[in-house]
Structure formats: C-alpha cells, structure tokens
C-alpha positions as CSV (number, residue, x, y, z in Angstrom):
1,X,15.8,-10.4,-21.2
2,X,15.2,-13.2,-18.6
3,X,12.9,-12.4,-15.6
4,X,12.7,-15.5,-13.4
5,X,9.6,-15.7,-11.5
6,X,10.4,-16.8,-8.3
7,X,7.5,-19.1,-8.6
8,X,7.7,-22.9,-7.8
9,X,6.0,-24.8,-9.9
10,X,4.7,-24.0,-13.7
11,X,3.8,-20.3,-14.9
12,X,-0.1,-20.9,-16.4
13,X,-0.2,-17.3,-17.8
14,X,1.3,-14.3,-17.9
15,X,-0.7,-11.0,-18.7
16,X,0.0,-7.4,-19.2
17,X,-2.2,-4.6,-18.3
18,X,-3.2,-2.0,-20.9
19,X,-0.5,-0.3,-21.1
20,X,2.3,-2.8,-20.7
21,X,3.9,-1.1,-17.7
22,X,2.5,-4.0,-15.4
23,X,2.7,-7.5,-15.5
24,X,1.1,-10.3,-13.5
25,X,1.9,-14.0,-13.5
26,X,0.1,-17.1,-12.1
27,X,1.4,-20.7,-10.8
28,X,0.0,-24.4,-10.0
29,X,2.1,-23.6,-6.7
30,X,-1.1,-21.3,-6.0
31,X,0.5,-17.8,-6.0
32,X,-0.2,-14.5,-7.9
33,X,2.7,-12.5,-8.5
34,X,2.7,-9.0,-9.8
35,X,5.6,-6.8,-11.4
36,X,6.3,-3.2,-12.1
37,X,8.4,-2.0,-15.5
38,X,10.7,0.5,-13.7
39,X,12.2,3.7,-15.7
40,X,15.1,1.9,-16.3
41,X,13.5,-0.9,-18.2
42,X,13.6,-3.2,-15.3
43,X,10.4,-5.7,-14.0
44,X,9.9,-5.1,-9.9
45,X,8.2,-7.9,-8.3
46,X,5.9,-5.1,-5.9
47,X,3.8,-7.8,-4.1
48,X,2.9,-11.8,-4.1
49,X,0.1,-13.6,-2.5
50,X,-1.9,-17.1,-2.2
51,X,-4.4,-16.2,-4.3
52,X,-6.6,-19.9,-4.1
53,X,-6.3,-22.9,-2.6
54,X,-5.2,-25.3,-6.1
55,X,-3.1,-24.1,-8.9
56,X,-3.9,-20.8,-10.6
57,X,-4.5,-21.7,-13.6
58,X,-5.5,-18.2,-15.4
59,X,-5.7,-13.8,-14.6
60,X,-6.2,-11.0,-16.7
61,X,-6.6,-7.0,-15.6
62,X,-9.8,-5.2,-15.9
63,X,-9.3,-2.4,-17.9
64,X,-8.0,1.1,-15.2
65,X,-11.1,2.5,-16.0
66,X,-12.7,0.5,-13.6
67,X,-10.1,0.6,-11.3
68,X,-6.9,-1.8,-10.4
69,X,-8.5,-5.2,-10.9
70,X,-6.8,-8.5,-11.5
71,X,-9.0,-11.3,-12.3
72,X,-8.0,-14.9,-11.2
73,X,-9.4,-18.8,-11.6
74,X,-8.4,-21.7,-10.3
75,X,-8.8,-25.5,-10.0
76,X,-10.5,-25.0,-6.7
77,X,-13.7,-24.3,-9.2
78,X,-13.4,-20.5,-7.9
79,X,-13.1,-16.9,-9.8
80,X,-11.8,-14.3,-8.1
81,X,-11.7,-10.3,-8.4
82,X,-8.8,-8.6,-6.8
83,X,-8.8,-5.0,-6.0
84,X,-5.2,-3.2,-5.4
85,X,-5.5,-1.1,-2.5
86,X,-2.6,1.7,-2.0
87,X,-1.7,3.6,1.6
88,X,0.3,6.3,2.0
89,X,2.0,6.9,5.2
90,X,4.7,8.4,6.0
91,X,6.4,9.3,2.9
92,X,5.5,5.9,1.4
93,X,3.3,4.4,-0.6
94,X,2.3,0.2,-0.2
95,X,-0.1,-1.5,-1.6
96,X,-2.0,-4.8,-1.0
97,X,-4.6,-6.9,-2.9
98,X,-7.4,-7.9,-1.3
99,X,-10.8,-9.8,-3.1
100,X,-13.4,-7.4,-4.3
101,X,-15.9,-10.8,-5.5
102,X,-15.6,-14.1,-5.5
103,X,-18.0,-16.1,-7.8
104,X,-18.2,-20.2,-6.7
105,X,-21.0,-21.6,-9.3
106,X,-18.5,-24.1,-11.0
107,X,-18.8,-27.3,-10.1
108,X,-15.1,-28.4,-11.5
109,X,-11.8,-26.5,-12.2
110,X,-12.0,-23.2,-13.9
111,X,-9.5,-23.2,-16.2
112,X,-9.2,-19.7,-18.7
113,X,-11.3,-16.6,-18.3
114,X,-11.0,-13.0,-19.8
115,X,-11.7,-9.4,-19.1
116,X,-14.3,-7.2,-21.5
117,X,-12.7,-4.7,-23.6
118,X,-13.2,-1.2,-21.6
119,X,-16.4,-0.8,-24.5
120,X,-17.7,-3.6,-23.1
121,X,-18.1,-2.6,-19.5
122,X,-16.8,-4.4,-15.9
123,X,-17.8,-8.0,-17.6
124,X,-15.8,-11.5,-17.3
125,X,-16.3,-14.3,-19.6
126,X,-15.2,-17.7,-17.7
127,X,-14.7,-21.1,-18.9
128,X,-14.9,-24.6,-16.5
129,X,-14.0,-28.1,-17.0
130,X,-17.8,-29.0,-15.9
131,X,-18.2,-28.0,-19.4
132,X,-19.9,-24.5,-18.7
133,X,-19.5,-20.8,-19.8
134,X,-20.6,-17.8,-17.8
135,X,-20.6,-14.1,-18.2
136,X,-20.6,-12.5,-14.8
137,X,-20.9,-9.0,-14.6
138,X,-18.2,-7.6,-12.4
139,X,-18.8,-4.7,-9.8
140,X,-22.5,-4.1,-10.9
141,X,-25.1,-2.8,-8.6
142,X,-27.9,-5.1,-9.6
C-alpha cells in the first residue's frame, strides 16, 4: 500500500514507534509529520508542524515508557525533543507537540541520531557533520 506523504520535498526518514501503530516522517521541506494506523488498517496523518528552520534530516521515538517523545535533527546544527501533549474538551481529544529540550552544541548540520533502548534509559546518541558524537541524556534532573 501507498501512503503519500503530503510532504514537498524528499522524506529523510521514516520511523515507527514500538509498537508499530504510529509512524512519523521527516522532510528537507522542514516539516515533521506524524500518522496513526487506524483499526481498519489505514495511516491517519493526526498532526504536522515546522519542526526546524533547514531540512529535517533525521527522528526516532523515545521508548512510551518515558512518555510520547519524538526526537528530531536538522541542518540548522539543532536536536530537538518533542513532547505530545493531549486535551480533552468537550467530548474530544487533540493533541499538539510542543519541544520538551532543545540541545544547540553542533557547530554544523546534525545529520542521524537515535533513541536508547528503554534498558538504556531517556538517552540520545547524535551524530554532526562537524565531525562530533554526543550522548545527551534526555529529561534527566542533573
């Protein structure tokens, strides 16, 4: 099956979250969009956004144990952590995604990170085209 992604310039990545019922995709046209695998088999877009300010070149969710969390890089040299936030009112439940962190150290694009296994804890690995690696520990109270 086809899903087209409404997005306007080239998908970068595409990840699923831990158990496949959600799936988020990424763009050089600098959005985030995320989807829902309905009952009937079906992929929802259920919400967009501008996530940075150059293409997005990588995501990946944090495992639900620490709660909904996307993770997202960019060539605007900046990681960031989105937290879903849901509402109910009136009968209805919405949701939005707003940034939980934002970590600026690289000095060039960031181009790939990835989430710890939930063994691992709230961690992010992240790689840079200034040639640098970091571990950032994400959500930590030191």
């Amino acid at each position: 099956k086809v899903i087209y992604s409404m997005h306007l310039d080239y998908v970068t990545k595409v990840a699923f979250d831990t158990y496949g019922r959600r799936m988020a995709t990424c763009s050089g046209d600098r959005f985030v969009r995320v989807w829902d695998l309905t009952d009937s088999g079906e992929w929802t877009l259920v919400a967009q956004w501008q996530a940075h300010r150059g293409a997005v070149t990588s995501l990946d969710w944090a495992h639900p144990e620490f709660g909904s969390l996307l993770a997202t890089c960019g060539s605007d040299h900046d990681v960031k952590i989105w937290e879903e936030r849901t509402s109910n009112s009136a009968g209805s439940v919405s949701s939005r995604w707003t940034v939980k962190a934002t970590l600026t150290e690289a000095r060039r694009a960031v181009s790939c990170l990835e989430t710890a296994p939930r063994h691992g804890g709230p961690k992010l690995a992240v790689g840079s085209a200034d040639g640098c690696g970091r571990l950032d520990i994400v959500g930590s109270s030191d």
